[in-house]
Every structure is written in C-alpha cells, then in structure tokens.
C-alpha positions, 0 to 999 in steps of 0.5 A, a space after each residue: 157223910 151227906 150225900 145231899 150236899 155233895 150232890 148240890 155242890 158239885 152242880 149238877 143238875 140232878 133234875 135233869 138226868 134220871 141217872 144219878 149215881 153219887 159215890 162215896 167211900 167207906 173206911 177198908 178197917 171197918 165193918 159195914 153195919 145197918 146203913 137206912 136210907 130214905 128216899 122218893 122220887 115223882 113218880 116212881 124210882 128204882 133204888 140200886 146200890 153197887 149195881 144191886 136192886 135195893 128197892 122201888 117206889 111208885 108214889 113220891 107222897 110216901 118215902 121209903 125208908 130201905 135198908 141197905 146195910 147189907 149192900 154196902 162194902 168197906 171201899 167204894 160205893 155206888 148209889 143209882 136212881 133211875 126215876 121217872 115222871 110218869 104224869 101229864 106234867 113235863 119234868 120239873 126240874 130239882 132246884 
C-alpha cells in the first residue's frame, strides 16, 4: 500500500497539521513480518504506531529507516507524526 498517494488524494493539506495520522488495513489471516519505514520531517519528527513510540529524528537532511514490524498487527493501523519546525523560517507548507 502507498500511503503517500493515499494522503495526497485524499486532500489534505498535511503541511499544515502536525498530526497526521493515515490508517490502513492488514490482512486478519496473515502474520505481520518485517515492515521499515523511511521518514523525515523539518526539523524534527516523533514517529508512533498504534500509539507506540517508534522513533525520532532531529535533522530532516538524514531519513531514517525504522523498523516497525513488530508494532504492526493484522487489522487496523495507525501511523502518527508529530513534527516540528524549530528554525527561524515560518512553516512552509508540503505541496
């Protein structure tokens, strides 16, 4: 599933809020195996997947790859960022 192209159309303005949280669904007769996921925000991000922290990063010039296999469950899941733009600049929002 790409989540990217879920969120841009379902249009939403996802520069604007500093909580997005995408939902999507896994198959309930299948196990959930290694799941990565890469990811950056400017400046800083905090990662959590059904409510679980799953990771941070503070520079958006570096991505982080995360594992998030072990978060994940067969069903409904939830992936939220909270980011944050801590320069001088004003938010810039995502096209």
């Amino acid at each position: 599933m790409d989540l990217v192209s879920r969120r841009k159309s379902s249009g939403s303005r996802a520069g604007l809020h500093p909580l997005l949280p995408p939902c999507f669904e896994l198959p309930a007769n299948e196990a959930v195996g290694a799941a990565t996921i890469e990811i950056t925000a400017d400046d800083q991000f905090d990662l959590f997947v059904n409510g679980q922290a799953a990771g941070q990063g503070d520079y958006w010039g570096s991505p982080k790859n995360l594992a998030i296999g072990g978060l994940l469950k067969p069903g409904k899941n939830v992936l939220a960022v909270e980011a944050r733009n801590v320069g001088n600049n004003p938010i810039q929002p995502a096209c």
